[in-house]
C-alpha positions in Angstrom: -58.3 115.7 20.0 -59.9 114.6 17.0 -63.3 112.6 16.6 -60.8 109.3 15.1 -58.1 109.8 17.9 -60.5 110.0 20.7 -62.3 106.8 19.3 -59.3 105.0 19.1 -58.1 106.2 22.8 -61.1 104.9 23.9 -60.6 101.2 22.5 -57.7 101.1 23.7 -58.9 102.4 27.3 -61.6 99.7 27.5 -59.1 96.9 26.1 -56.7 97.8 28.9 -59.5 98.4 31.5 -60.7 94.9 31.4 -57.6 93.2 31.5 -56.9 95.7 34.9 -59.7 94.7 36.2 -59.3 91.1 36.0 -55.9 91.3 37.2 -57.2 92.6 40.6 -60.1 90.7 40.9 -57.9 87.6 41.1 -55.0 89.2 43.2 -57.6 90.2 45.5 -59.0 87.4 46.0 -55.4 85.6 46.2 -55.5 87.4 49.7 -58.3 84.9 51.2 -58.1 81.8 52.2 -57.4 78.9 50.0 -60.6 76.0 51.2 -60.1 73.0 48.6 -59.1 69.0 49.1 -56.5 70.9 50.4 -52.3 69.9 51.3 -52.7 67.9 54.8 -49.1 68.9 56.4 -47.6 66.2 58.3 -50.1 63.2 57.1 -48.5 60.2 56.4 -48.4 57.1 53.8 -50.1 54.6 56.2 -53.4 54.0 55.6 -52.9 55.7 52.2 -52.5 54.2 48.9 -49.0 54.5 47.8 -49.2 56.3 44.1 -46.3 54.9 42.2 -44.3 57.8 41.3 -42.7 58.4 37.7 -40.5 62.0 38.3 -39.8 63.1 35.2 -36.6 65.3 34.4 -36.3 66.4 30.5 -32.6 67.4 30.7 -31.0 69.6 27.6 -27.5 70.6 28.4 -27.9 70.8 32.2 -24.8 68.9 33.0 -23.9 71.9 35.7 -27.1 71.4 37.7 -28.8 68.0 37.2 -27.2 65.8 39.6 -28.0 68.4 42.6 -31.7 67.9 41.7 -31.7 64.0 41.3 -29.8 63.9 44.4 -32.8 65.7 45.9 -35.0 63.6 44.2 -33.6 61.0 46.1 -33.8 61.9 49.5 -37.9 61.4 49.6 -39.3 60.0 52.6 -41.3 58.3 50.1 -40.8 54.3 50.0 -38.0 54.4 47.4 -39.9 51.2 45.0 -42.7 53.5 44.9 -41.2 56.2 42.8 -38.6 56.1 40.1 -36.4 59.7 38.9 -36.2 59.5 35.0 -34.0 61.4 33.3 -34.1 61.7 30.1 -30.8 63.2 28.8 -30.2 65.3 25.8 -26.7 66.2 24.6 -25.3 66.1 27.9 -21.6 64.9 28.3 -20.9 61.0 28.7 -19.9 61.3 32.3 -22.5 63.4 33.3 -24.7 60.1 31.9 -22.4 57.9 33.9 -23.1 60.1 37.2 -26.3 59.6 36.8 -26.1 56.0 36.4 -24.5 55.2 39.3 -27.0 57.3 41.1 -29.5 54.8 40.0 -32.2 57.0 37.9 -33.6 55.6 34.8 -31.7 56.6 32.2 -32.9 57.7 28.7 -30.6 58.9 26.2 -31.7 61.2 23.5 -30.0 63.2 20.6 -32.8 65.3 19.0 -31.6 67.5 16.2 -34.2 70.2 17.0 -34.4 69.5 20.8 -37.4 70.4 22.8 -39.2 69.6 26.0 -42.2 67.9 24.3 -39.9 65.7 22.2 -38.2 64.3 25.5 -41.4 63.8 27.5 -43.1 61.9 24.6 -39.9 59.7 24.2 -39.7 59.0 27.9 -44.1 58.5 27.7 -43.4 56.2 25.0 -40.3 54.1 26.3 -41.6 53.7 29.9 -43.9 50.8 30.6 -47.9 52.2 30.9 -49.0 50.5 33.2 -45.8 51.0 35.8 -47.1 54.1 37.2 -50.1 56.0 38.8 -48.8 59.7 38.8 -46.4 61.7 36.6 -44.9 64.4 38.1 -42.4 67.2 36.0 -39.2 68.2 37.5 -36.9 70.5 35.6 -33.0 70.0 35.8 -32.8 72.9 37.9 -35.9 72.3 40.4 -35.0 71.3 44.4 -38.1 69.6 46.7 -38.5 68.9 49.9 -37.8 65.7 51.5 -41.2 65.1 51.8 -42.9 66.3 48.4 -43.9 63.0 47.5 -45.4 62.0 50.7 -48.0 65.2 50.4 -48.5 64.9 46.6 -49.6 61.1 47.9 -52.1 62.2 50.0 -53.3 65.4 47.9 -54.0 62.6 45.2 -55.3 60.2 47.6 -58.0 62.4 48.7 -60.2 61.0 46.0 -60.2 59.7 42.1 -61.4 63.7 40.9 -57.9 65.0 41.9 -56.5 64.5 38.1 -54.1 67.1 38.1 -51.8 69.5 41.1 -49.8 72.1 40.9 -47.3 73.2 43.5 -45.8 76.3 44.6 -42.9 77.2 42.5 -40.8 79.9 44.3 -37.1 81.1 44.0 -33.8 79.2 44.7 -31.3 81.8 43.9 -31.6 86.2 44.8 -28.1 86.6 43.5 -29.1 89.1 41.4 -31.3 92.1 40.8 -32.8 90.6 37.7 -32.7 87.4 39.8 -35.4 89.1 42.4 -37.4 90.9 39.9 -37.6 87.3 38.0 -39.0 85.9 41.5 -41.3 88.3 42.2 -42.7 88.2 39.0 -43.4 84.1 38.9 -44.9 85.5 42.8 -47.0 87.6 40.9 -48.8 84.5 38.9 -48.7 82.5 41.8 -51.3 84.8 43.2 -53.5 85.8 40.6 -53.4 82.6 38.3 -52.6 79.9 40.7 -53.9 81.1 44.1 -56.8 83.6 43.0 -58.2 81.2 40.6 -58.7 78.2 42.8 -60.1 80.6 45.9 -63.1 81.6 43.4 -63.6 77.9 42.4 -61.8 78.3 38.6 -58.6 76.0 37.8 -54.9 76.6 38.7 -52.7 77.9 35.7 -49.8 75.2 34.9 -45.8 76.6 35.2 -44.0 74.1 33.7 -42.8 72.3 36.4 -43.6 71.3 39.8 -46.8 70.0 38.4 -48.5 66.2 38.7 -50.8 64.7 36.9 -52.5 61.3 36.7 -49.8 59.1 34.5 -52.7 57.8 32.0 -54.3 61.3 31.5 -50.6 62.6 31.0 -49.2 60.3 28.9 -52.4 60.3 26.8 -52.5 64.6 26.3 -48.7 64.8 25.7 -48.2 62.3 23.3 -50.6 64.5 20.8 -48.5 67.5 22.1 -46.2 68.8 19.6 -45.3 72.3 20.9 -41.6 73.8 20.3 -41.7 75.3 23.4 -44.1 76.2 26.3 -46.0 72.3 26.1 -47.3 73.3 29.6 -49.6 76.0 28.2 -51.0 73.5 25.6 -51.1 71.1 27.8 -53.4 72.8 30.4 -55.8 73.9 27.8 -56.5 70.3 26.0 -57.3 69.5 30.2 -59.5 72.5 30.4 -61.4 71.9 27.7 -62.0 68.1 29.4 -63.3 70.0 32.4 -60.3 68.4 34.5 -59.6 70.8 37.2 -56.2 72.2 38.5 -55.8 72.2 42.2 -52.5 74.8 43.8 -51.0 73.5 46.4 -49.2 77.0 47.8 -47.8 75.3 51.4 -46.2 72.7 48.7 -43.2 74.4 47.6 -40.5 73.5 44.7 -37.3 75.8 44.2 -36.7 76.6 41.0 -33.6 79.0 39.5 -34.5 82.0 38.5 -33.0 84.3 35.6 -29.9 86.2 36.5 -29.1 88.2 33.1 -31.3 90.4 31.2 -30.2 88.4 28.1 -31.2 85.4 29.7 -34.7 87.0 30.2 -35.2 88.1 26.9 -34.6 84.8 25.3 -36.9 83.2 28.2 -39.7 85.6 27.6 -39.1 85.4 24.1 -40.1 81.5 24.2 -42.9 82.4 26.5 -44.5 84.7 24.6 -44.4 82.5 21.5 -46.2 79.8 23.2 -48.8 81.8 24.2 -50.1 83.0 20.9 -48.9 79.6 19.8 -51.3 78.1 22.0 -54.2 81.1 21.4 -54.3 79.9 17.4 -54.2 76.3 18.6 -57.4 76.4 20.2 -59.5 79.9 19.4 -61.3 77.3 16.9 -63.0 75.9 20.2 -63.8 78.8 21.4 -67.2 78.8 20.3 -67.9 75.1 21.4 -66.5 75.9 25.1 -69.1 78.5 25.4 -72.1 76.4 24.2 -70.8 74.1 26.5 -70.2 76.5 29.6 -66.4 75.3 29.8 -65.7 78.7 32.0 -62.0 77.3 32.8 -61.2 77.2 29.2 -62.9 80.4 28.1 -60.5 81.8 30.9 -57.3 80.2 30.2 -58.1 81.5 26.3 -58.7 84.9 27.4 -55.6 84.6 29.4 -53.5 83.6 26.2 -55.0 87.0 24.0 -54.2 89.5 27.4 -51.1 91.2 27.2 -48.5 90.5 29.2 -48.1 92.3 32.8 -44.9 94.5 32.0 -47.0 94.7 28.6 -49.6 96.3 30.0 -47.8 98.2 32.8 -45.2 100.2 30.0 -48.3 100.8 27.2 -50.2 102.2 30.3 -47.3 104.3 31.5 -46.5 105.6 28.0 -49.8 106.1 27.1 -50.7 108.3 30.5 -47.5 110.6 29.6 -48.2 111.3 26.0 -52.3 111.9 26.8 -50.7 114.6 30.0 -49.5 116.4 27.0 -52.4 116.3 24.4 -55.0 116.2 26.7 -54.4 116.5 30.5 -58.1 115.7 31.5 -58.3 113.1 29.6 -55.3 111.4 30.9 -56.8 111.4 34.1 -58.5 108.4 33.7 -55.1 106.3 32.2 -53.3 107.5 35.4 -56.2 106.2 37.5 -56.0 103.0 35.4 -52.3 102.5 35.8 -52.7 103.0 39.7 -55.4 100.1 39.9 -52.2 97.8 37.8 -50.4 98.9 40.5 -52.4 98.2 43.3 -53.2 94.3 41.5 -49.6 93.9 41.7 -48.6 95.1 45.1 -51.3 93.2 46.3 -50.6 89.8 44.9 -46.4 90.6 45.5 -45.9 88.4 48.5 -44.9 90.6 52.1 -41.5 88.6 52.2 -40.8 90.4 48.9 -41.1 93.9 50.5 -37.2 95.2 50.9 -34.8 98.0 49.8 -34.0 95.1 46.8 -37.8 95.7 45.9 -36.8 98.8 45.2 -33.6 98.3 42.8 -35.8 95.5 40.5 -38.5 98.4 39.7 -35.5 100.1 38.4 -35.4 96.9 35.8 -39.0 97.1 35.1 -38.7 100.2 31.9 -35.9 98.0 30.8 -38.1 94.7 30.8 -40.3 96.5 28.7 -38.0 97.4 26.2 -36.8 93.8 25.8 -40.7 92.8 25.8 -41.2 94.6 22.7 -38.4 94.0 21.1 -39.8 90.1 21.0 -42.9 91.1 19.6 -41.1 91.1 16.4 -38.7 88.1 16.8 -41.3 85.5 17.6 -40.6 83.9 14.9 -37.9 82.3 15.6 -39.1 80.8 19.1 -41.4 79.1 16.8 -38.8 77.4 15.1 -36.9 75.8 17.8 -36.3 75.7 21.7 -34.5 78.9 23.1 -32.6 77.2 26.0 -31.9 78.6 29.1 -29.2 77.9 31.0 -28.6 76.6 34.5 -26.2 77.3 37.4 -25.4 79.7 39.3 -21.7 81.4 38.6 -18.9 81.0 40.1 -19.0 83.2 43.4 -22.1 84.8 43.0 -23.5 85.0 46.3 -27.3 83.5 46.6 -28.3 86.8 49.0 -31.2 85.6 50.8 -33.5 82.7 50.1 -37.4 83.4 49.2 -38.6 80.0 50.9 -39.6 81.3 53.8 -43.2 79.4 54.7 -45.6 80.6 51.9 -48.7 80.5 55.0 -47.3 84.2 56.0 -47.9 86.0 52.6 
């Protein structure tokens, strides 16, 4: 090899060795035990305070799935004039609005031109009375919880006044499809090394979108500056990182959430996601230099996390990398191979036990294909910039949900 291409093999050795090496730092550590304020299963409400709830569902075009998850909402063992479901309704059909009505959520129509996430929230943040309620807490149209979500949240939040922000334990409600389990396993993956890793070496929780509660006042005051197209969750956890607020994960608290079950769907999904993480690295690199005077580790993370390539990212340039070096240069691809086996051994460590199945075996099939689709939205960013890529919600008609991954998260 030449002096230039062994210089720029190198680079690209170290770039990719750090970001291994973090990844299985924190999936390691996902395997200990999580000591914090800590989920208290089974307490109840008495002798608590009793947070007023505000659940808040931004609904675009989810007319197939929303009154499922309202009529979950419902069914809290929470006092029902402690918590209200808000739906805030975007270009769904007028008896899907009626439905809801008579279901008795609070109601908020909107008819954005340009519809996104952000725009609802802020609209709901700005129609709903301040001082009404003590907790926000994001449900998309999609999500399910447990009967007794609220009653935990309660006392998570009721532990003290420096619990600001939770986030729960997102896992799968449908395996119907290959791309369906890969999907899960994938969100699994973060779970562990962002979520669960994080908060067992003392560092903040990564947001997910949903599933996620907040103090209303601290909420409504950081989303109503929030003007993201898509992926406000991302901007909205670093604006609390760089406020020192800290993220607790709840991981016995569990909230079912659809996965993808098309590989166009998941293009389009990843697509936004990626946008909103380069998005949200421009945003705030400017602070970058302030966070460090100021030794706001969590931030620094969070904006390292936003510059790292993605996992399948990282896992296809590795892979491609190690078979084109085996021909130039067999000895030194030796060291790539080694460096795609510690990827591999991050992931099959933070990959949840329940997860291990012949089905494991058919999504790593998917996993060169999910490449592919990655790369190809390198170059259409663009237009997730521009407006919301929705995805839709509900499962087909006759497509068997095969297997549920709810089983109790305290065995992984």
């Amino acid at each position: 090899m030449t002096l230039f291409a062994t210089i720029i093999d190198t680079i690209l050795y170290l770039l990719m060795a750090v970001n291994s090496l973090y990844l299985l730092v924190f999936s390691l550590a996902s395997l200990f035990p999580l000591r914090q304020f800590a989920d208290r299963p089974g307490l109840k409400p008495q002798g608590l305070k009793l947070h007023r709830f505000a659940l808040l569902i931004a609904a675009y075009r989810e007319d197939a799935v929303i009154r499922s998850t309202v009529a979950e909402c419902l069914k809290q063992d929470y006092p029902a004039d402690r918590y209200d479901v808000v739906v805030i309704s975007d270009h769904m059909r007028p008896e899907t609005n009626e439905a809801l009505r008579q279901m008795g959520v609070k109601l908020l129509q909107v008819d954005f031109e340009k519809s996104t996430n952000t725009k609802s929230l802020r609209y709901a943040l700005e129609a709903l009375p301040q001082e009404a309620y003590d907790i926000a807490l994001i449900v998309d149209a999609d999500n399910v919880i447990p009967s007794d979500y609220l009653t935990r949240l309660n006392a998570a939040f009721a532990t003290g006044h420096d619990v600001q922000a939770i986030q729960t334990h997102r896992v799968a409600k449908n395996l119907n499809t290959t791309m369906a389990y890969l999907d899960a396993i994938s969100e699994e993956i973060n779970n562990s090394i962002f979520r669960r890793g994080h908060n067992v070496l003392g560092m903040a929780s990564a947001l997910i979108g949903s599933g996620m509660a907040f103090r209303y006042s601290l909420f409504r005051e950081l989303m109503l500056t929030n003007t993201s197209v898509g992926g406000f969750d991302r901007v909205l956890e670093m604006k609390l990182l760089y406020r020192r607020i800290f993220i607790h994960y709840m991981p016995d608290l569990c909230i079912k959430d659809e996965k993808i079950q098309r590989p166009e769907n998941f293009y389009n999904q990843r697509r936004r996601w990626l946008a909103a993480q380069y998005d949200s690295l421009l945003e705030f690199l400017a602070q970058l230099p302030s966070a460090v005077r100021e030794r706001k580790w969590d931030f620094c993370d969070k904006l390292y996390q936003q510059a790292a390539p993605s996992r399948v990212l990282m896992l296809g340039f590795t892979g491609v990398i190690s078979l084109v070096m085996t021909l130039i240069s067999p000895m030194m691809s030796i060291k790539w191979w080694l460096l795609l086996g510690v990827i591999l051994l991050a992931l099959c460590c933070a990959i949840p036990r329940r997860y291990y199945s012949r089905r494991l075996l058919r999504a790593i099939i998917l996993v060169p294909w999910s490449f592919l689709l990655m790369v190809a939205n390198l170059f259409r960013l663009g237009e997730a910039r521009r407006r919301f890529i929705h995805t839709a919600h509900g499962l087909p008609q006759g497509a068997p949900n095969q297997g549920t991954p709810d089983e109790s998260p305290k065995s992984e």
